[in-house]
C-alpha positions in Angstrom: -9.8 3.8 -6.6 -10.8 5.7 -3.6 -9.1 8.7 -3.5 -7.8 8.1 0.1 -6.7 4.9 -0.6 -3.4 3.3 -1.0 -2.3 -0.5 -2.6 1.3 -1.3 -1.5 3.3 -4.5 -2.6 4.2 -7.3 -0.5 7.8 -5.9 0.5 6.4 -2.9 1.7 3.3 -4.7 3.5 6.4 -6.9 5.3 8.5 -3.6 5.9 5.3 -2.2 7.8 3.3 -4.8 8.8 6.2 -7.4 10.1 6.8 -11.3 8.5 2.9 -12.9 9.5 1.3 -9.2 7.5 -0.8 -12.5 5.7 -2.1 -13.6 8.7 -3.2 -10.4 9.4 -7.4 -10.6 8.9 -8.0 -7.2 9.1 -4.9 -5.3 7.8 -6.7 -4.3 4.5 -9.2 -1.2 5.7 -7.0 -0.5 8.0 -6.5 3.4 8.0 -2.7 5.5 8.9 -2.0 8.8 9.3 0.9 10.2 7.1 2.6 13.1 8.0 0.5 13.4 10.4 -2.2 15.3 8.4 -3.3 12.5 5.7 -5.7 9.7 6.4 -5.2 6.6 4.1 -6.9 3.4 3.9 -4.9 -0.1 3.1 -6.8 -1.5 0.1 -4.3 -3.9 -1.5 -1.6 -5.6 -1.1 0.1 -6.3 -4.7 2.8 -9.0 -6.0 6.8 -7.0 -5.7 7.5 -5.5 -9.5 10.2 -7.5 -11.0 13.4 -6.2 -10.8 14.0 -6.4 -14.8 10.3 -4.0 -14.9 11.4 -0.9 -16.1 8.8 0.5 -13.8 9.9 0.6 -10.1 7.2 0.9 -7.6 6.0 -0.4 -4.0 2.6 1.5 -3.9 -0.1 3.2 -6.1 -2.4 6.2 -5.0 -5.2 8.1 -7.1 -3.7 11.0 -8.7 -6.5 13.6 -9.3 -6.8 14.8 -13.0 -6.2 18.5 -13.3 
């Protein structure tokens, strides 16, 4: 994974992106400024985590290894 990239899930995609997100040819590539200081590119959009998962999560980003 890039490490200025960025896969959120579908409930996030919705929150951001509005209902049609699907429709949306070229939302993945598409690059947003967070905090104003942090360029990240859309790579993926991922199925919502079941709400029985133990793990609770509505994106993934590269964590460098120390």
């Amino acid at each position: 994974m890039d490490p200025e990239s960025i896969a959120i899930s579908e409930s996030l995609a919705k929150r951001y992106f509005g209902d049609y997100w699907r429709l949306k040819d070229d939302l993945l590539g598409t690059t947003f400024r967070v905090d104003n200081r942090l360029d990240i590119r859309l790579t993926a959009v991922f199925e919502d985590v079941p709400t029985h998962s133990s793990l609770q999560f509505e994106f993934v980003i590269p964590v460098e290894e120390c």
